[in-house]
N, C-alpha and C positions, 0 to 999 in steps of 0.2 A: 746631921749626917745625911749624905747623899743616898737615894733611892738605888740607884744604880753605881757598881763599881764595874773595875775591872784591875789586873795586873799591871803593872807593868810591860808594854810589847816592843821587840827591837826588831828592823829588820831593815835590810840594804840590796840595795840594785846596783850593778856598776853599768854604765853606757860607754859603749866606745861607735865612734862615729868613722866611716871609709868612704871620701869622697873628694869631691873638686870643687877649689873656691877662685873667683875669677876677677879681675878690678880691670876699669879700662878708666883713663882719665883724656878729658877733651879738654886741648888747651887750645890759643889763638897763637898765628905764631910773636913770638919772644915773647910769651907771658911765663913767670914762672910757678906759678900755682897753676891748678886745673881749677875753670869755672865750673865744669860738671865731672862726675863721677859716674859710671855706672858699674855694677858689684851683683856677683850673683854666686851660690852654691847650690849643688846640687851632690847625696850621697845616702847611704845606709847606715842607717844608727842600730846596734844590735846588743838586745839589753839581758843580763842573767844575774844572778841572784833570787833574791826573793819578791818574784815578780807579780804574785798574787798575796797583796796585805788581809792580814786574819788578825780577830782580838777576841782574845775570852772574857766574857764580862758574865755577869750575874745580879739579878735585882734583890735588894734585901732579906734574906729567909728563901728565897727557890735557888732553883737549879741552875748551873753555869752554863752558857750558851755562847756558838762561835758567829762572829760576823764575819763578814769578804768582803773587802772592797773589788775596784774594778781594778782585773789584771791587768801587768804593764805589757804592751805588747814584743814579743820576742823580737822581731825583726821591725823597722818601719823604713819608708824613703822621705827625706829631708829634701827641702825646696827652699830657695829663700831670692829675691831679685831686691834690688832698691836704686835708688837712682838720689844721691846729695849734690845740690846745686850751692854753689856759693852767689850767696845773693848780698853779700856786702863785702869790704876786704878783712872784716870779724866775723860776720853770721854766715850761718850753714842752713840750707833744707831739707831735711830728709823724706823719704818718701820709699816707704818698701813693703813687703811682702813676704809671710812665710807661712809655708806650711808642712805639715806630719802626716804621711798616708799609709795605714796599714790595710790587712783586711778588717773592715766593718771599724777601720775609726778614720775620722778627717778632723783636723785642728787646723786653723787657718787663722791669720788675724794680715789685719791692715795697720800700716805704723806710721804716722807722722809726726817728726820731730823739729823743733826748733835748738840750734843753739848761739849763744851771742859768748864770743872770749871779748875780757875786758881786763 
């Protein structure tokens, strides 16, 4: 038997996102695919529910105690650019960028993707 329990905990956020997403395709003339791509969004994602996670747990024989994770933030603004080159007439490159800015949080990451259709 485990040291530590807790209950069962449920809880739910819903996100809705209000914003602008953009694609531009570079082709040569009479090509019909685009050898490049470039894509980008920018918008407000605004979250409610149950945006600060809590669980009641208790160590074997003491007293029940409540943890918190970290709050979801109510508001945040959404960024994202990329840029997919076609580098075969099957393979793709991708190459992008996104990131989450509220007050006192930044998420960012760097993405490169390969894919080959066959």
């Amino acid at each position: 038997m485990a040291a530590l329990s807790g209950g069962r905990e449920q809880g739910q956020v819903d996100f809705s996102t209000l914003g602008l997403r953009w694609g531009w395709d570079l082709r040569a003339n009479g090509q019909q695919t685009a050898w490049l791509r470039l894509h980008g969004a920018l918008g407000r994602r605004f979250a409610s529910g149950d945006r600060q996670p809590q669980a009641t747990l208790n160590w074997r024989g003491g007293e029940a105690f409540t943890i918190s994770g970290l709050a979801v933030a109510k508001q945040t603004t959404v960024a994202a650019l990329g840029v997919t080159a076609r580098v075969s007439r099957n393979g793709l490159l991708y190459f992008g960028y996104e990131g989450t800015f509220a007050h006192q949080l930044r998420d960012q990451s760097l993405q490169v993707r390969g894919s080959l259709r066959f």
